[in-house]
N, C-alpha and C positions, 0 to 999 in steps of 0.2 A: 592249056599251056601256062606255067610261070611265067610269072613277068620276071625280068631279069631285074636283080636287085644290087647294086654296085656294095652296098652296106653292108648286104650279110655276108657278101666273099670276105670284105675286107675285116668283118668282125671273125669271120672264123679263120682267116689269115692270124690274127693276131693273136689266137687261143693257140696254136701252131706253132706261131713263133717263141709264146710261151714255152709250151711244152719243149720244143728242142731247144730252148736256153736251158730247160733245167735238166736235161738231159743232157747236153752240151759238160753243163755243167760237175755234175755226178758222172760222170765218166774220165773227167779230169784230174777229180779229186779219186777215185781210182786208179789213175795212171800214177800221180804226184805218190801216193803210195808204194807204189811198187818201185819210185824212184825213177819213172820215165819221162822226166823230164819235158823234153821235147815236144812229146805226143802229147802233154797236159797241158803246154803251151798252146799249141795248136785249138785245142777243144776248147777251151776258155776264151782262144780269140774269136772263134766260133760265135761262142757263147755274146760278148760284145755286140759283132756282129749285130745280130740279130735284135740285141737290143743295147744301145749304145748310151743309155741311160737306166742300168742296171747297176748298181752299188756292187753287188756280191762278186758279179762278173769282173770285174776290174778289179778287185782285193784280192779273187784268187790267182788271176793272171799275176799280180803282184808279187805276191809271195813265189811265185815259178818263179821270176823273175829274179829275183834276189838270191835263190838256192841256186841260178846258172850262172850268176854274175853281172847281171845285169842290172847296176844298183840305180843308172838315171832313165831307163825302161820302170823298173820298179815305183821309184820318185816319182814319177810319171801317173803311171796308173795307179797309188795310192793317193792323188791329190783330186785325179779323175773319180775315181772311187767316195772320197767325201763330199765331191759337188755334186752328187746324185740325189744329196737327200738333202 
């Protein structure tokens, strides 16, 4: 029997959480195409989510933001967006 190993859930939690940021993310930037707004909001905030020091994730939620009107949401996650790196 395995010994239980807290390290490799959490390593493979975090290849996971990868994956669906960047999925999160490419699905967004699909919606934001077709002009759906809303729903690419949504994915991108997803995307955060899951990784809350993510550069990309918060520049595209940004730019939604600014095409809904949401210019101090926008502000917002553009300044979030540059303390990432």
């Amino acid at each position: 029997m395995k010994k239980f190993d807290p390290l490799n859930i959490s390593g493979r939690q975090l290849r996971l959480n990868k994956a669906d940021k960047l999925f999160y993310n490419a699905e967004g930037l699909k919606k934001a195409d077709k002009c759906k707004f809303r729903e690419a909001l949504e994915l991108f905030t997803k995307a955060v989510d899951l990784n809350p020091k993510d550069s990309l994730s918060y520049f595209n939620r940004a730019t939604i933001k600014m095409d809904i009107g949401d210019i101090l949401g926008a502000k917002l996650d553009f300044r979030l967006s540059q303390g990432c790196n």
